[in-house]
ZATOR-50013 format. One line per field, with one value per residue: residue number from 1; y, x, z of N, C-alpha, C, O, CB in turn. Coordinates in steps of 0.05 Angstrom, whole numbers. Atoms other than C-alpha are relative to their C-alpha. Glycine has a CB too. Layout:
# residues N
n: c(NUM | ...)
nc2: c(Y | ...)
nc1: c(X | ...)
nc3: c(Z | ...)
cac2: c(Y | ...)
cac1: c(X | ...)
cac3: c(Z | ...)
cc2: c(Y | ...)
cc1: c(X | ...)
cc3: c(Z | ...)
oc2: c(Y | ...)
oc1: c(X | ...)
oc3: c(Z | ...)
cbc2: c(Y | ...)
cbc1: c(X | ...)
cbc3: c(Z | ...)
***
This chain:
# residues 134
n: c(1 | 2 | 3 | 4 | 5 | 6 | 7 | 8 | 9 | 10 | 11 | 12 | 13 | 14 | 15 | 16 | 17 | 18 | 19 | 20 | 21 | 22 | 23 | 24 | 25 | 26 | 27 | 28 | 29 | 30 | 31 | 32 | 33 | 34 | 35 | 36 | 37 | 38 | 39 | 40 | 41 | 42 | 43 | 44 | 45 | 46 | 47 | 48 | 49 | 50 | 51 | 52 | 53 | 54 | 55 | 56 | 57 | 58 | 59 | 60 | 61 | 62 | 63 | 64 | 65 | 66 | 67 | 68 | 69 | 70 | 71 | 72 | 73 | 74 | 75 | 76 | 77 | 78 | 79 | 80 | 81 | 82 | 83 | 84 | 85 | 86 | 87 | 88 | 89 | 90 | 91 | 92 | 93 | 94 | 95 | 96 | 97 | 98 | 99 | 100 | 101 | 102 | 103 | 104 | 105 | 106 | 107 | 108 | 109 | 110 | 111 | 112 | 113 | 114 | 115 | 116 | 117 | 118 | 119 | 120 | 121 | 122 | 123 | 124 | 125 | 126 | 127 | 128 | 129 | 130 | 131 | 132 | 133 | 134)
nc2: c(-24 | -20 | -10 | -16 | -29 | -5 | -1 | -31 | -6 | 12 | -1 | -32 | -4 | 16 | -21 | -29 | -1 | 5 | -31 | -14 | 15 | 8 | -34 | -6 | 4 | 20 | 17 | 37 | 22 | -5 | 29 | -9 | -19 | -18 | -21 | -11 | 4 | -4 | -18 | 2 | 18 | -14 | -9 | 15 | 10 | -23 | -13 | 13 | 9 | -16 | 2 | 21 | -10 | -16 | 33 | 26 | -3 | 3 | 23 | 4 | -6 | 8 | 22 | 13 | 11 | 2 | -2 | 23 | 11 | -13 | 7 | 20 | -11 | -14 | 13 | 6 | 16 | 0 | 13 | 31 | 14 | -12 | -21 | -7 | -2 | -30 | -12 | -21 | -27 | -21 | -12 | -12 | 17 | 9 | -19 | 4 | 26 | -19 | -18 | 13 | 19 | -15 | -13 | 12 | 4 | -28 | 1 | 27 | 3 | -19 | 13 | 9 | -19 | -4 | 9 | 4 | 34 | 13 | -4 | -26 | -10 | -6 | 35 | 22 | 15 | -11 | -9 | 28 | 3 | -21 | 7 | 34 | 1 | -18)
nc1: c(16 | -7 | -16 | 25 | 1 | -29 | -10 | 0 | -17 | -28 | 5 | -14 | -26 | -18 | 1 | -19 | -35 | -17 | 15 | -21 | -37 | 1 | -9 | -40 | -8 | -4 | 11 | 5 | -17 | -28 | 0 | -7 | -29 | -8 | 8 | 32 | 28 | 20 | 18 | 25 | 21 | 12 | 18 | 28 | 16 | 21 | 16 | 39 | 11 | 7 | 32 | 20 | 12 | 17 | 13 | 7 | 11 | 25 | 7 | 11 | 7 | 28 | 5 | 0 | -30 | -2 | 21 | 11 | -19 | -5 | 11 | -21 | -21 | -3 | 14 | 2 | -6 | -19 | -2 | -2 | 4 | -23 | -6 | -31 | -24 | 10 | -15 | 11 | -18 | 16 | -2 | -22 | -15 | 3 | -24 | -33 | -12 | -3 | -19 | -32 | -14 | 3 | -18 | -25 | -9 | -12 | -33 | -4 | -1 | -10 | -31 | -19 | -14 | -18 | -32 | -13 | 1 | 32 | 6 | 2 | 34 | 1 | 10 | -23 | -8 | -31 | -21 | -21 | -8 | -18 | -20 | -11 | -18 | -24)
nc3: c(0 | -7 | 29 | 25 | -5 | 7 | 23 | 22 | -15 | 14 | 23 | 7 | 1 | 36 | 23 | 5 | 8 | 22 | 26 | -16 | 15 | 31 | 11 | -13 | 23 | -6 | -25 | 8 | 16 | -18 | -18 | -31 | -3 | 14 | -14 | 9 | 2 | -29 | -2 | 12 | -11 | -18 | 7 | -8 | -9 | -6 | 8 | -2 | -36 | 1 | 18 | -15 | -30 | -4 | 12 | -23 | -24 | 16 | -13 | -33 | -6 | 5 | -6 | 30 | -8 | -18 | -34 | -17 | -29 | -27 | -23 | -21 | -11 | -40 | -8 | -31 | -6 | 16 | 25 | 0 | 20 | 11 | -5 | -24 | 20 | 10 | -14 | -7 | 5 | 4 | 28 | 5 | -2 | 32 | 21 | -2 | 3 | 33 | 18 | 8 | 18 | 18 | -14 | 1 | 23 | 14 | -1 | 18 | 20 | -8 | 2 | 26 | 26 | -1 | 4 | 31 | 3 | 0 | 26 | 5 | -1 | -34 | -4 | -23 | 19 | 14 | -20 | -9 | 26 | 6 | -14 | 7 | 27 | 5)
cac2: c(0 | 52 | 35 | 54 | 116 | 127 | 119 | 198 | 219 | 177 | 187 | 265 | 258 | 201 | 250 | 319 | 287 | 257 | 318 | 352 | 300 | 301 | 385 | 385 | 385 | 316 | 290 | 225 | 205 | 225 | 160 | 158 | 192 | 244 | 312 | 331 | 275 | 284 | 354 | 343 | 288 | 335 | 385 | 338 | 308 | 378 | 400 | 333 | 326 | 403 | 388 | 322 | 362 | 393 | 320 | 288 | 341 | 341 | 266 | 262 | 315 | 271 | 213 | 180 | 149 | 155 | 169 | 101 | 83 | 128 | 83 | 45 | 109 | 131 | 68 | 51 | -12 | -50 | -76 | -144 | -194 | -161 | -92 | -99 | -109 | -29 | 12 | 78 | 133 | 208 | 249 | 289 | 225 | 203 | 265 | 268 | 195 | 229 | 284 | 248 | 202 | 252 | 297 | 246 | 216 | 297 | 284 | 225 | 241 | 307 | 272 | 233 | 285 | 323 | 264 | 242 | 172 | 139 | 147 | 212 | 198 | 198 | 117 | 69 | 17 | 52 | 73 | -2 | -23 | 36 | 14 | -57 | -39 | 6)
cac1: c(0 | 52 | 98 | 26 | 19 | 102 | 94 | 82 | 133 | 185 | 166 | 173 | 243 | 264 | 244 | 273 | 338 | 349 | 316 | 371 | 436 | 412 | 421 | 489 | 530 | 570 | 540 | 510 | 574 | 624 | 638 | 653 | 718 | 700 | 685 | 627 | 591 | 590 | 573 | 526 | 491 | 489 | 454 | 406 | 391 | 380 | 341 | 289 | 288 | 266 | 207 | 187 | 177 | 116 | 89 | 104 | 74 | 13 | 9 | 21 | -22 | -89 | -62 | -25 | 46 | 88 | 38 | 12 | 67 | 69 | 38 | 104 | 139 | 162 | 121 | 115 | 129 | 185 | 186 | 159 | 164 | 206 | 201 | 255 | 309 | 288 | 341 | 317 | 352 | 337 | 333 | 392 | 429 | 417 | 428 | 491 | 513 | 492 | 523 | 588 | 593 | 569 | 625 | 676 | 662 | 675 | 743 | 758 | 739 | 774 | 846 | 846 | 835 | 893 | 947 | 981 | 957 | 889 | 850 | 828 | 748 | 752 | 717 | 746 | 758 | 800 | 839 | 851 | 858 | 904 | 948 | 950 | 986 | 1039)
cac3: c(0 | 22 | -49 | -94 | -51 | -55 | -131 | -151 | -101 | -129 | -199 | -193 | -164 | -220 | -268 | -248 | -231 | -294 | -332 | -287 | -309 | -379 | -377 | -343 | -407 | -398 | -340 | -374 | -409 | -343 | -305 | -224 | -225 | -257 | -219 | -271 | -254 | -177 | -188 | -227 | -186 | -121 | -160 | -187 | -134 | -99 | -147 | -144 | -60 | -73 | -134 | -87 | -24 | -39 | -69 | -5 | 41 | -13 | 9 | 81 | 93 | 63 | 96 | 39 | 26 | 80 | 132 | 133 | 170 | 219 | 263 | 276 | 283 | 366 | 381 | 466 | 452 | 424 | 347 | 333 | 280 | 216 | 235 | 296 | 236 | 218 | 242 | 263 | 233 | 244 | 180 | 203 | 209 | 134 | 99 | 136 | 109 | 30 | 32 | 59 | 13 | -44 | -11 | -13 | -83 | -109 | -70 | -99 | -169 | -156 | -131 | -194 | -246 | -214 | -213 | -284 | -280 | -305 | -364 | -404 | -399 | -317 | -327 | -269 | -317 | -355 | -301 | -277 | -352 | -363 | -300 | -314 | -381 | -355)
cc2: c(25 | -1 | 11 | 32 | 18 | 16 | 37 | 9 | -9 | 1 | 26 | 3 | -17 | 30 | 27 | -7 | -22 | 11 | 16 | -14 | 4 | 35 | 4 | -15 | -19 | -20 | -32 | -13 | 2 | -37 | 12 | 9 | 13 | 23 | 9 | -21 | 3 | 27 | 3 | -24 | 15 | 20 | -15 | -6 | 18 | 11 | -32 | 0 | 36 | 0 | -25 | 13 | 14 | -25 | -8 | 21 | 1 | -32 | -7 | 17 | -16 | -29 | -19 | 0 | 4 | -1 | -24 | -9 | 6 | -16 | -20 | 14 | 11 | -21 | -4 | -25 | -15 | -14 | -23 | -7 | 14 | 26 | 1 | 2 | 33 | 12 | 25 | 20 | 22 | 14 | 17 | -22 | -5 | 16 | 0 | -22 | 14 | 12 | -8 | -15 | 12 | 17 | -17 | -11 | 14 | -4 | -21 | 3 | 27 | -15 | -12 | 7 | 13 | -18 | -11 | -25 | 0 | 11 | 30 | 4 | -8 | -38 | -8 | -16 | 8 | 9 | -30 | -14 | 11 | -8 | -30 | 2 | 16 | -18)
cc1: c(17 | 21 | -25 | 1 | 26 | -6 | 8 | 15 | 30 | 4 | 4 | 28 | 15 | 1 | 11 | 26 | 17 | -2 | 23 | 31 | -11 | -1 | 26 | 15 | 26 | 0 | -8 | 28 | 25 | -11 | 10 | 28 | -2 | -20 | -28 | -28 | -10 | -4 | -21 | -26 | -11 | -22 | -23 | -18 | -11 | -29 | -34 | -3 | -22 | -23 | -16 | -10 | -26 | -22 | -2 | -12 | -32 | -14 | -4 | -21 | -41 | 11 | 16 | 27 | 13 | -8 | -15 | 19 | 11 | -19 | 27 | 26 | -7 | -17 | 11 | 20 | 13 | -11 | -7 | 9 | 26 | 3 | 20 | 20 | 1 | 10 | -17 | 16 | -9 | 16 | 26 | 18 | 12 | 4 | 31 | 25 | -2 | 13 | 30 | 6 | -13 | 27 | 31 | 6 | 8 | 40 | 8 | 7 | 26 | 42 | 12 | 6 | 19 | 35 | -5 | -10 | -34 | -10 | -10 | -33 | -8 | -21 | 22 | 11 | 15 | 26 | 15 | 4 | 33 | 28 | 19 | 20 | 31 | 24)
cc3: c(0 | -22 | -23 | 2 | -6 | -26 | -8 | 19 | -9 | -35 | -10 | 5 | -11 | -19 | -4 | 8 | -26 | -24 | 1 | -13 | -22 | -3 | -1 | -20 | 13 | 29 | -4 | 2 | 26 | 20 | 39 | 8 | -18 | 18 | -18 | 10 | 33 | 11 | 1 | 17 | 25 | 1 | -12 | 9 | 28 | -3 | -3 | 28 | -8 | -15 | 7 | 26 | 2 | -10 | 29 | 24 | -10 | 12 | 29 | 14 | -2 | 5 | -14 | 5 | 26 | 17 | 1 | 15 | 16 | 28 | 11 | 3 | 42 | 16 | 32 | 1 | -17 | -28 | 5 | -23 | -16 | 1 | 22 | -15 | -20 | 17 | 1 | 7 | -1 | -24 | 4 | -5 | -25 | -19 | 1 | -14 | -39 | 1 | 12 | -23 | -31 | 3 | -11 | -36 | -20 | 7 | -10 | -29 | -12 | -3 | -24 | -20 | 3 | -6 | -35 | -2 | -7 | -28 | -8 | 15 | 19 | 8 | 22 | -23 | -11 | 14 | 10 | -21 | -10 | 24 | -7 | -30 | 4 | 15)
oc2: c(43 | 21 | 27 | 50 | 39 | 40 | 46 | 19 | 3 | -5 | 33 | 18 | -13 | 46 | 37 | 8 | -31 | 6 | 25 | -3 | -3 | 44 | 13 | -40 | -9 | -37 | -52 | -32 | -12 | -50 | 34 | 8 | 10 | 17 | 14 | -17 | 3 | 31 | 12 | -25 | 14 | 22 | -11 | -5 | 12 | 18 | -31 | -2 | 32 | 12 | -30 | 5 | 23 | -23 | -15 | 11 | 0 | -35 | -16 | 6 | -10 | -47 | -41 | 12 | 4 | -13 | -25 | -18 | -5 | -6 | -32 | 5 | 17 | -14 | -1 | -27 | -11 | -27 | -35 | 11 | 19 | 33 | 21 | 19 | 35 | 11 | 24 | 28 | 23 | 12 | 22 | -15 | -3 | 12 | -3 | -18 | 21 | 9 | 2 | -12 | -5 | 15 | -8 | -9 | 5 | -2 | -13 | -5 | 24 | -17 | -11 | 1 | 15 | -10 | -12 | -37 | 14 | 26 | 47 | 22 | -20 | -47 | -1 | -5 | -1 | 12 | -35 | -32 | -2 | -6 | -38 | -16 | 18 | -9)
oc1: c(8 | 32 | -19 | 5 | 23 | -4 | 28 | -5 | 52 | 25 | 13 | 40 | 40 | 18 | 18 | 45 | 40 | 7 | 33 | 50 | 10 | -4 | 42 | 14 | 39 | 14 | -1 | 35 | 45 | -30 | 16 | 36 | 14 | -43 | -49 | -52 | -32 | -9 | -36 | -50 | -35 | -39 | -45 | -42 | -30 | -48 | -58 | -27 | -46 | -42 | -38 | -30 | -32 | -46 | -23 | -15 | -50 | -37 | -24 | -29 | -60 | 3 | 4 | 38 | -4 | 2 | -30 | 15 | 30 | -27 | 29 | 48 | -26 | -24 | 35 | 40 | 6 | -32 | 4 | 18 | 47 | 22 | 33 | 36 | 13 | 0 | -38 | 25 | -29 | 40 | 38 | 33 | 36 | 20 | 48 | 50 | 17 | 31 | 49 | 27 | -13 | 40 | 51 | 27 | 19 | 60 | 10 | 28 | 40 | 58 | 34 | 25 | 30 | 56 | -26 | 1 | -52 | 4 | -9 | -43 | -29 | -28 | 45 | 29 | 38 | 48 | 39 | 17 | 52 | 51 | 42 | 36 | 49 | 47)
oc3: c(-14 | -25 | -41 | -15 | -18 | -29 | -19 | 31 | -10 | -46 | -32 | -10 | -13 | -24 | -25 | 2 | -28 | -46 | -19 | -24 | -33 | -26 | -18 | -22 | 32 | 40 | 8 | 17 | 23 | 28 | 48 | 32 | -37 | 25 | -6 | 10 | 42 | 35 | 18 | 12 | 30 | 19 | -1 | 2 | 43 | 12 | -6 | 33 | -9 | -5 | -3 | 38 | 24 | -7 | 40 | 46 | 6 | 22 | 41 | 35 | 12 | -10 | -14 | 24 | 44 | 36 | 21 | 38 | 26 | 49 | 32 | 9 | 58 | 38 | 36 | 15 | -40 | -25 | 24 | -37 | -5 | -13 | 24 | -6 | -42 | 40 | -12 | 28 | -17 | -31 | -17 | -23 | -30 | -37 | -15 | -15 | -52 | -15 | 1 | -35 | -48 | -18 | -24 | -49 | -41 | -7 | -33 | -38 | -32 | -21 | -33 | -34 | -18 | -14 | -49 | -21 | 4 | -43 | 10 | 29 | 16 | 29 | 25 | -36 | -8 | 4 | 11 | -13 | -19 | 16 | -11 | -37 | -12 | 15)
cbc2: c(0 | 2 | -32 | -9 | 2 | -30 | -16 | 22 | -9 | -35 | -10 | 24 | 4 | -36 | 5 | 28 | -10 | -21 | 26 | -5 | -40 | -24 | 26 | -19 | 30 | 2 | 14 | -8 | 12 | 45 | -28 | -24 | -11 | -6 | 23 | 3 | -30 | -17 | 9 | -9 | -30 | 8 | 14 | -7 | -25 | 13 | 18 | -39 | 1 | 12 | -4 | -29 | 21 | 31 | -26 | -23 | 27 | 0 | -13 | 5 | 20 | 9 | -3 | 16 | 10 | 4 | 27 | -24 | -11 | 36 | -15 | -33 | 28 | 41 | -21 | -8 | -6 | -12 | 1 | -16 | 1 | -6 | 14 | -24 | -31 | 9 | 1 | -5 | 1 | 17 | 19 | 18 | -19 | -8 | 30 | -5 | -36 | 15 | 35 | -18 | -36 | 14 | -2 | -27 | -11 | 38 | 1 | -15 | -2 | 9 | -22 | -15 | 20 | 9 | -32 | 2 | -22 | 12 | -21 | 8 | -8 | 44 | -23 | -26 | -7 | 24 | 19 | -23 | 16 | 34 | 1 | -26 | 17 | 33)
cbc1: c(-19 | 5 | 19 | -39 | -7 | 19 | -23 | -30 | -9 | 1 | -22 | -12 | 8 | -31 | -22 | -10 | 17 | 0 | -33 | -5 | 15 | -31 | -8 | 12 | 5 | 16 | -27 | -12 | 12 | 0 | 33 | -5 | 27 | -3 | 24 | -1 | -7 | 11 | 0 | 10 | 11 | 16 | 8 | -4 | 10 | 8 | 18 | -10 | 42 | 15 | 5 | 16 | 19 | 3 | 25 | 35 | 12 | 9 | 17 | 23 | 16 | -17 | -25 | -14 | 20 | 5 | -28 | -12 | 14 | -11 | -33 | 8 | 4 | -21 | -2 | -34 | -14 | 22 | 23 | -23 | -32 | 3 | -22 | 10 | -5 | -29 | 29 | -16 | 14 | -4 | -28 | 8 | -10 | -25 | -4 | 1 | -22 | -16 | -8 | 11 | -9 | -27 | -8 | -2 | -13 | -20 | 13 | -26 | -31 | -20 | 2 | -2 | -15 | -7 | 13 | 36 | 13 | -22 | -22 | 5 | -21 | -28 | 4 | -18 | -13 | -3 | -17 | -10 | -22 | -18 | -12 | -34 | -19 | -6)
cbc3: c(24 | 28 | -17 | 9 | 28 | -5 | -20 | -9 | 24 | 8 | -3 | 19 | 20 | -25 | -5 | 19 | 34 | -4 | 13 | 37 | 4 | -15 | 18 | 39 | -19 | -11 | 9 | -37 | -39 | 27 | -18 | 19 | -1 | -33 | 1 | -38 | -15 | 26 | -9 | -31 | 7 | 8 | -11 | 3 | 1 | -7 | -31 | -13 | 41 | -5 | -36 | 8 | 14 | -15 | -23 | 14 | 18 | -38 | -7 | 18 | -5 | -32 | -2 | -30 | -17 | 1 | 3 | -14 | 2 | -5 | -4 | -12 | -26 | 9 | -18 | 11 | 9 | 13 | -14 | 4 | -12 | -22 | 3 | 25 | -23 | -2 | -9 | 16 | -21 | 27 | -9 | 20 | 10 | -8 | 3 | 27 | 16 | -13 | 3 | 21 | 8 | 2 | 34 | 26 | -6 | 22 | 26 | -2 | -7 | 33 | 19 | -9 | -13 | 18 | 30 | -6 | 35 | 29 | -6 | -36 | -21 | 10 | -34 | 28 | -14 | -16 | 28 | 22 | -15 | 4 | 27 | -8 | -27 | 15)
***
């Protein structure tokens, strides 16, 4: 019930962040070491959390996706069955874990376009391709 209600929530932020990579002039074709593309994915995926937020308070407010399962949020009493295996992370927690590891894969992609080594078109593969030959 709560992936039907989901759907148009997740379906607006599919669509404006790949409306969004497909503007950012080589964003498609950049691979994970390459600084345009984890520019380009932060803004993205700025710009859909920002054109879903008014979706998902459109929903929770009539009851709808997420809010059905607010009945097994802050619950009294502990988790049964397969909800005890449902960690219970607060929203600052979880951005924090994105934007590190959004953060880090910029430094990353960052360190390797500066050194002399690895391929031109910022691909991994080519980079451990490109080593294995030297």
């Amino acid at each position: 019930m709560v992936l039907a209600a989901d759907t148009l929530s997740i379906l607006t932020m599919e669509v404006v962040d790949n409306a969004v990579m497909a503007a950012i002039p080589g964003a498609m074709d950049a691979g994970l070491v390459n600084v345009v593309f984890w520019l380009g994915m932060m803004v993205a995926l700025t710009a859909a959390y920002i054109a879903a937020y008014p979706v998902n308070r459109y929903l929770l407010q009539r009851g709808k996706g997420h809010a059905l399962t607010h009945e097994y949020h802050d619950a009294a009493d502990a988790p049964t069955g397969w909800h005890r295996f449902i960690p219970a992370f607060g929203t600052g927690a979880l951005a924090a874990v994105v934007i590190a590891f959004m953060l880090g894969g910029l430094l990353v992609s960052a360190a390797a376009e500066l050194s002399d080594t690895g391929a031109a078109d910022g691909h991994a593969l080519g980079r451990i391709s490109g080593a294995a030959g030297q």
